[in-house]
N, C-alpha and C positions, 0 to 999 in steps of 0.2 A: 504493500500500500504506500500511495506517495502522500507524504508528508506535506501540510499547506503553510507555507511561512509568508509572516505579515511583516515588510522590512518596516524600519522604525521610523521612518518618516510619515507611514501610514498609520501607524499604531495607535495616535493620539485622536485621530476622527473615525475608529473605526469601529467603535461602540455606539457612537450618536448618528453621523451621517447616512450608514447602509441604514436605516432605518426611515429617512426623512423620505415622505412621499412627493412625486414631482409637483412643482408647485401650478396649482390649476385642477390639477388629476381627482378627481374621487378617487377612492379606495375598492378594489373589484379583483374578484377570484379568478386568477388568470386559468380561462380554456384553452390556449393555444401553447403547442409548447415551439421554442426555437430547436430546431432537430442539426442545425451544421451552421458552420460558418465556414466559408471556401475563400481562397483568394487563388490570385494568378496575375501573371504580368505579359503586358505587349507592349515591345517596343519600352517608353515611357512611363507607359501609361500600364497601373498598378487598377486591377476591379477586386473590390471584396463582396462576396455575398453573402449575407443574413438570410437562412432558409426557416420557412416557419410550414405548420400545419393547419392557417387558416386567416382569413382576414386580420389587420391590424390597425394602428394607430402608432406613432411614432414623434419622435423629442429629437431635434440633432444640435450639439451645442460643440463652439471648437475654445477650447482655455489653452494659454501660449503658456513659456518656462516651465515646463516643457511643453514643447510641443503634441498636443493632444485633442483629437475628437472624440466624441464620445456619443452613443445612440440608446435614448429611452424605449423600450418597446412595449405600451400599453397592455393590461392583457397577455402575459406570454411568461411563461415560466422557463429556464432550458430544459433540453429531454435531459442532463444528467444534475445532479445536486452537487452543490458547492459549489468553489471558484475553476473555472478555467483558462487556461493558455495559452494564445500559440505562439509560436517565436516563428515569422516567416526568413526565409533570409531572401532580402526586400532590400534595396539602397534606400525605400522610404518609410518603410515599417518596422518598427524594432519590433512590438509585439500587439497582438490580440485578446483583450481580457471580457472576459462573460462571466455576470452571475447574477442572481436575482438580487435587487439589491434593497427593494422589498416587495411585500406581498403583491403579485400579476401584475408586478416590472422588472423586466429583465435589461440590465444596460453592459452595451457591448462597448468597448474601449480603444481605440487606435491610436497606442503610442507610435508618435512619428520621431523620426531622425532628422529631419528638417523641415522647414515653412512647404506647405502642398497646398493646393487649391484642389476642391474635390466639388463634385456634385451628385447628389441623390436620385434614384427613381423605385418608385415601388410599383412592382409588377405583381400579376396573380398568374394564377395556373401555371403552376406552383406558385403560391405567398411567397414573394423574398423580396428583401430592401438591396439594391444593387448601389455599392458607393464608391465613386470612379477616381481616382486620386491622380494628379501630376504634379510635379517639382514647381512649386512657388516661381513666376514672374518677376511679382514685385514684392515688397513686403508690408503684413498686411498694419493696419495701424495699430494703436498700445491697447493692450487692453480690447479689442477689437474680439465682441460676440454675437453670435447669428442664432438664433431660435427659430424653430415654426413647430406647428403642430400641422397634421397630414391626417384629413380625415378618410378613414378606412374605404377600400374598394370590395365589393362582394363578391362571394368566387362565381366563378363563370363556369365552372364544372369541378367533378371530385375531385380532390385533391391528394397525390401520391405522395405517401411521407419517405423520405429519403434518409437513407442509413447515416450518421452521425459518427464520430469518430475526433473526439477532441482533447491535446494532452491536458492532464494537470496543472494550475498555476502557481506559479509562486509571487503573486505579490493582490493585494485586495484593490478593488473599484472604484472609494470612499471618494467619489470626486464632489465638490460641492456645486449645487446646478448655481446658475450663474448670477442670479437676482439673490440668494443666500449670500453668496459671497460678494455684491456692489453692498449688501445692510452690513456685512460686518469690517471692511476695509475700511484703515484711516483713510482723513483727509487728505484729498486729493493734493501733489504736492507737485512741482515744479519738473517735469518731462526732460532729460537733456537726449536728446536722438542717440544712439549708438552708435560705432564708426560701423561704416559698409560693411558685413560680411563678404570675404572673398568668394567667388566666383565658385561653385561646384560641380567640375565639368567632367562628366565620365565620357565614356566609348561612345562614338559617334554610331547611332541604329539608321542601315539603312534598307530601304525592300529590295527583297530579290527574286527575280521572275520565276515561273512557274517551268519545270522540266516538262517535256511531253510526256506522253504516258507510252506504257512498253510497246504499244503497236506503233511509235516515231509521233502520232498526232496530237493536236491539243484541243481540247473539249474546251463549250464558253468558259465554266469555271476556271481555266487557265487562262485563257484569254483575259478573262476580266480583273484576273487575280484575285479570287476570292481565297480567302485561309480560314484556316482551321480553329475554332475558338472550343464549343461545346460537341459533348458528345453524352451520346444517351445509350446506356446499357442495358439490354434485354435481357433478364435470366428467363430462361424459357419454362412454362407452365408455373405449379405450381396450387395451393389448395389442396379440391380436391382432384385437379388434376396432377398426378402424379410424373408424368411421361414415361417413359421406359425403366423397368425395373428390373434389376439383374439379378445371377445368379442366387449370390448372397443377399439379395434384400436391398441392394444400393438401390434408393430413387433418383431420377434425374431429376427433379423439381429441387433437387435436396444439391446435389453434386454442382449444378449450374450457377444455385444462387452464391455459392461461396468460392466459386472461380471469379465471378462475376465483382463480388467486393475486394478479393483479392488485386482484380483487373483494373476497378478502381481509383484503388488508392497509387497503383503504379503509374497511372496515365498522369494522373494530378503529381504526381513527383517526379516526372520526365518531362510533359509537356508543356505541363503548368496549364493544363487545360481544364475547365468544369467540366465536372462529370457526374450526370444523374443515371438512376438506377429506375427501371421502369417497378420493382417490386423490393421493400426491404426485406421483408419476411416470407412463410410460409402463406401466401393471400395468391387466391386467383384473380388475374387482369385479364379483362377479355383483351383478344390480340387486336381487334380496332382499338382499344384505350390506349394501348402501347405505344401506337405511333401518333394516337392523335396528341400523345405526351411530349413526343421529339417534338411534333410540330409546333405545336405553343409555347416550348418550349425552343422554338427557332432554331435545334440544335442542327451541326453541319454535317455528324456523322451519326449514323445507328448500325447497331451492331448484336443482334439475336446470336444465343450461346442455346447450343442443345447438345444431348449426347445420343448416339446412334442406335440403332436395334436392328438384327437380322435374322430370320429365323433359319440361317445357315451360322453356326454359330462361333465357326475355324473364322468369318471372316471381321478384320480389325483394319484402323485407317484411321484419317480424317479426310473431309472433305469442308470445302465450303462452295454454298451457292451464293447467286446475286440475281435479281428479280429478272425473268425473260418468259418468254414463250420457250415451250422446249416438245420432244414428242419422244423424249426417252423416257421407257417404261419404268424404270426403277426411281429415277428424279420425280415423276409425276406422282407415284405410289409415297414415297415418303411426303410428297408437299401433300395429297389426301389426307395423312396421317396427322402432319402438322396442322391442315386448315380445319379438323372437327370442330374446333371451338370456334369457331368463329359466325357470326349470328346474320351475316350477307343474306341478302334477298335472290332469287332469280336476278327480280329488276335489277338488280346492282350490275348484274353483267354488264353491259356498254361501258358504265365508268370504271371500274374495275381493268378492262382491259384499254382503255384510252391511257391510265397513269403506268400501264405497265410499256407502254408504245413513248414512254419519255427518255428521247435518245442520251440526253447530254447524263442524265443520272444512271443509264442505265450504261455507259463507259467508261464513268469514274466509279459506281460499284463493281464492276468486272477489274478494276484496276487496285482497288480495296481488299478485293475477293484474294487478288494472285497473290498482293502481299502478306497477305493471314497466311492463308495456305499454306506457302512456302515453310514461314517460321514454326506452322504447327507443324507440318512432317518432318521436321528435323526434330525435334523432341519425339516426337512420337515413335519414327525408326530406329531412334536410339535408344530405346525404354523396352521397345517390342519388335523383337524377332518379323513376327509377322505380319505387323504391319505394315502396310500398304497406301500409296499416293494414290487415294481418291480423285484426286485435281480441283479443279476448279468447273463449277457446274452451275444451270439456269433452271429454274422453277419457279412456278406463279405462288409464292407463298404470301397469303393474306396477309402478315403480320408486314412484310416488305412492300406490300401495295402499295399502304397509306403512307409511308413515311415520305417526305420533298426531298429528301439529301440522300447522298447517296448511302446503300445500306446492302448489309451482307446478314447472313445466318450462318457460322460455321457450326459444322458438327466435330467436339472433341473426341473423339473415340467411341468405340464398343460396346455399349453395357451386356450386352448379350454374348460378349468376348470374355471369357474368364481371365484371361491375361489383363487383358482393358478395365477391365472390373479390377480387378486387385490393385493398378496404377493408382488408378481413379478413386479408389478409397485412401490411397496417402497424402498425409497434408503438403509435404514437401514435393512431391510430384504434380499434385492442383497448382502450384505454386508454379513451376516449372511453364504447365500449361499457359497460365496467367501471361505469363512471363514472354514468352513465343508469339500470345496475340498479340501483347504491347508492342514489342518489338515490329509487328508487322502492321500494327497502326501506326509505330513512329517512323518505318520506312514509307507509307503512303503521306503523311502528313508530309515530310521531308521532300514530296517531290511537287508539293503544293506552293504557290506563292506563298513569303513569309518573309517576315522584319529579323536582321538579322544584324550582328556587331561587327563594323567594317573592319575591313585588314586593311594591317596597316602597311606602307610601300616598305 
């Protein structure tokens, strides 16, 4: 268990202040909990997101020596108890603090490293407060403090709570809001300006065009140089849909979702990409929900994780597909299998196949596809004798319809493989797997438009 220490600068308001309620605020039993706090940088330009479980209400106040913002969240408790931390390594953020700091308010903290100029938006489907940060201009005046209050937007559909994962802190919250502390400061006393801070000039970020893709051409998204910011994770089935269950008892609902958060937390510490999970727990999502999740959620990439089934039982592999028409019987039999859940109409047919007739997405997921692929059968050959390169394949999978971005479904291995099956039950091996998809996200992302730190002559 980690230890919470309150260093001593804090110690003296940290009996009375966590207690003080926001000034304006009634008092109200927070329904909503704060489930993550993400951040990621481009270029400059440093986003943190505040993820919540439901409509909000919000405080943003910024206090200088140090330099510091800080976010009231009306209503919201965190998903874990006590204080939290993160220490990003950020040129603008030393650290991230969350706690409740009383009853249904939770205030999140952004100690800065220097003057930033930042702006707010709060978005829903998902609830999250999105806060965009860049390196100070000019600087700002003394004493200089910003308030509003944000009244709540209502959700626009159910809302998927996303797995959370935040370390321990070591220092408390006790910040005083800003109208407390103008009642209790002496008299106002004679200003002398400070001499200029030097200049703070790091590596010069500049873009860099988009490679073609492996057939030599370039699709609009290159052309236009769009890049790669969020991605959204499909652990596949789930509830009480099971999906394939092996020898021993292994579910796939069960083995997918925990490659899936594994997959996660790698992409956010290589890419510095956001990355939402279409399911945190054991819950069935219908597979229209899943993509209509990427979509509102604008994200650039989706990525469906399943494990295989064969009622030939010698055979083991992976495979990944990416959304086409196709007229091979075994691709069509598995997408059957994948699309039972799914609640389509006849009528749906025409739309259905107009999104699957969308070129530009359907040869940057063919180009998504190769790069999974490749990294999975290298793990997977090396683990298992007999397994075998699947390749790279096309099927009408409902779940890849809906999504606008490009999107792939790989299949990790076997369950009906006893060999496959035994991999697939060690955590160090799910790991590995993890590990092979990342890698073959972060060679498709690598081949996308993207800001990057110039060499120097």
């Amino acid at each position: 268990m980690m230890r919470i220490r309150i260093p001593g600068r804090w110690a003296a308001v940290a009996a009375t202040l966590c207690c003080l309620p926001a000034p304006g605020w009634p008092q109200a039993d927070a329904g909503i909990l704060v489930t993550d706090v993400r951040y990621w940088s481009l270029g400059e330009v440093t986003r943190v997101a505040i993820e919540l479980t439901g409509p909000f209400q919000y405080r943003s106040d910024r206090l200088p020596n140090p330099e510091r913002l800080f976010f009231d969240i009306r209503g919201a408790k965190p998903s874990k108890k006590g204080l939290q931390s993160i220490e990003p390594q950020n040129d603008l953020i030393s650290k991230i603090r969350i706690a409740e700091t009383q009853p249904g308010t939770t205030r999140v903290v952004l100690d800065l490293l220097r003057k930033a100029e930042f702006t707010v938006s709060q978005l829903s489907n998902p609830d999250r407060l999105i806060v965009e940060l860049r390196p100070s201009t000019k600087a700002p005046k003394p004493a200089e403090v910003t308030s509003k209050l944000v009244p709540s937007k209502p959700p626009e559909a159910p809302v998927l709570a996303v797995e959370t994962s935040v370390p321990a802190p070591e220092a408390a919250l006790n910040l005083p809001p800003p109208d407390l502390a103008a009642k209790a400061a002496p008299p106002a006393k004679p200003v002398v300006p400070p001499a200029p801070e030097p200049a703070i000039t790091g590596p010069a970020i500049v873009p860099r065009g988009a490679q073609p893709n492996r057939s030599g051409n370039r699709t609009m998204t290159r052309v236009l140089g769009l890049k790669l910011g969020r991605i959204v994770i499909d652990p596949g089935h789930g509830g009480h849909d099971t999906g394939t269950t092996g020898p021993s008892g292994l579910n796939e609902k069960d083995l997918v979702l925990d490659i899936s958060r594994r997959l996660a937390d790698l992409l956010q510490e290589q890419l510095r990409s956001e990355v939402i999970l279409t399911r945190q727990d054991d819950t069935f999502i219908p597979l229209e929900e899943r993509t209509r999740l990427a979509n509102r959620s604008k994200a650039d990439l989706f990525l469906s994780i399943h494990a295989n089934s064969s009622p030939v039982r010698s055979v083991a592999g992976v495979e990944t597909y990416y959304l086409s028409f196709t007229t091979n019987r075994n691709a069509l039999e598995l997408a059957a299998r994948e699309n039972a859940g799914s609640s389509r109409g006849i009528f749906d047919l025409q739309e259905l196949l107009q999104r699957i007739a969308l070129r530009d997405k359907l040869d940057e997921s063919r180009e998504f596809a190769s790069r999974v692929q490749s990294s999975l059968f290298a793990v997977s050959a090396k683990n298992n004798a007999a397994s075998r390169n699947r390749g790279v394949k096309k099927a009408p999978f409902v779940v890849l319809i809906g999504a606008s971005m490009p999107s792939v479904l790989c299949e990790i291995g076997f369950l009906t493989n006893s060999t496959d099956e035994a991999l697939l039950k060690r955590a160090e091996y799910r790991q590995r797997i993890a590990e092979a998809i990342a890698k073959g996200v972060s060679g498709y992302a690598e081949t996308l438009s993207k800001f990057q730190v110039a060499q120097r002559d």
